[in-house]
C-alpha positions, 0 to 999 in steps of 0.5 A: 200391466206395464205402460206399454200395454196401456197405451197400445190398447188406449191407442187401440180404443181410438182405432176406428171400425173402417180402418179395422174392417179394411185391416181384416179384409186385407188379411183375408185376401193375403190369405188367399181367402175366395173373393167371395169370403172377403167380400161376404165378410166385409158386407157383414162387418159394414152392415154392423158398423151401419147399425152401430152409426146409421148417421154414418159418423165414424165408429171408434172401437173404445165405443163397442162394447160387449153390450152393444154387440148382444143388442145387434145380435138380438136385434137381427134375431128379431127382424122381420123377414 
């Protein structure tokens, strides 16, 4: 892998969730996705940064892992409604 692609995902890692969430939501609208979807989607994005931080401090992407997210996943499979 050459340096170039190191640093990019280095700097990529330090990328926070919101700024990310903000990106997608923004690529959505471009997109002419229904305000509905951007919202929807949005919503469920937040809610997972939210689980992630319920403190509210920033989530950097380098921080989720592929762990974290089963948990969340297994965790809405097993809520009580």
């Amino acid at each position: 892998m050459s340096t170039k692609g190191r640093k990019s995902e280095r700097t990529l890692g330090q990328t926070t969730l919101q700024s990310l969430i903000d990106f997608y939501a923004g690529d959505m609208e471009r997109r002419g996705c229904t305000p509905d979807s951007v919202l929807t989607n949005r919503n469920l994005l937040l809610r997972f940064q939210r689980w992630l931080a319920p403190g509210g401090e920033s989530v950097k992407l380098a921080t989720i892992t592929p762990e974290r997210a089963r948990n969340y996943i297994t965790d809405l499979q097993t809520r009580e409604v």
